[in-house]
N, C-alpha and C positions, 0 to 999 in steps of 0.2 A: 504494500500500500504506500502510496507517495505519502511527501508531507502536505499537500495539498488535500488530500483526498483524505488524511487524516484528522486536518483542522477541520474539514467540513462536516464531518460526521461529529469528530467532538461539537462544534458548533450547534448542530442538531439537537445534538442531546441536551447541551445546554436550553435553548430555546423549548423542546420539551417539557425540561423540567420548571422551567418560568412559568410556563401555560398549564402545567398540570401544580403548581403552587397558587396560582392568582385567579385559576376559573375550579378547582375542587376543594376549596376550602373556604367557609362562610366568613369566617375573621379578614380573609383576603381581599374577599369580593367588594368590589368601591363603586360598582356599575352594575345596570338593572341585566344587561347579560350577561355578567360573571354572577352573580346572584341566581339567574335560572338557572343557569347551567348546574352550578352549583345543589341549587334543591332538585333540577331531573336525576341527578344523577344517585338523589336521595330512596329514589325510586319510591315514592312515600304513594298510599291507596289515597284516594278521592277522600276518603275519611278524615283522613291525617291531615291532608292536604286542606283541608275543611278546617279542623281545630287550630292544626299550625294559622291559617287565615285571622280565627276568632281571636289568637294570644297576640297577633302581630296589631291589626287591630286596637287591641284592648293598651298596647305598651304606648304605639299611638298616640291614642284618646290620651293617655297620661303625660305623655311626653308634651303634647299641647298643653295640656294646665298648666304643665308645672311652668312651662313659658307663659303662659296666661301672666299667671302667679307673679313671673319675677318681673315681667313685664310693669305688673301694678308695683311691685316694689319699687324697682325706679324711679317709677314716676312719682309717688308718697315721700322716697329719698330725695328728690329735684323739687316736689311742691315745699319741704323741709327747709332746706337748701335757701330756697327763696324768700320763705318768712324770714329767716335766720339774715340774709342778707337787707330785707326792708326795715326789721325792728334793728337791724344792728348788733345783734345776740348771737352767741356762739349755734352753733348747729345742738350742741348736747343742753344748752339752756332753753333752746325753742321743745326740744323730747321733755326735758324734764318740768318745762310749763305745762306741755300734753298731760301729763302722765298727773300731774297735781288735780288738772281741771277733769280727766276723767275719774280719779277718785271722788271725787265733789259727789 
């Protein structure tokens, strides 16, 4: 075998093992067809493929809140921010006027 004919197949194999790393393993997968590939090859029944949907889904729905969530926090943390800057008050003196006035 030349050394030509050598690099090329190592080559090969190389480029193999990239494609068989990045399209058969879920942690790899960064794109919606290394992702399929990935679950066909899961070979999962309609069933599975069914519940696998409902958790995917359901992590989803959560993964939005929790964005929801921090979304409002920021904005509570900037509305904060900005009394603290109109009265001229530390950020932690404008909380802890809060915190007085909802004990009340």
């Amino acid at each position: 075998m030349t050394d030509i004919n050598l690099q090329n197949v190592i080559n090969a194999f190389d480029e193999l093992d990239f494609e068989n790393r990045t399209t058969k393993s879920l942690e790899n997968a960064r794109n919606r067809v290394q992702m399929k590939t990935y679950l066909s090859s899961l070979d999962y029944s309609l069933r599975r493929i069914k519940i696998l949907e409902e958790v995917v889904s359901e992590l989803v729905e959560e993964k939005q809140t929790e964005l929801v969530k921090q979304e409002h926090i920021q904005t509570y943390k900037a509305k904060v921010i900005q009394l603290s800057r109109e009265f001229k008050i530390s950020y932690q003196d404008v909380l802890s006027i809060m915190l007085k006035l909802k004990q009340d």
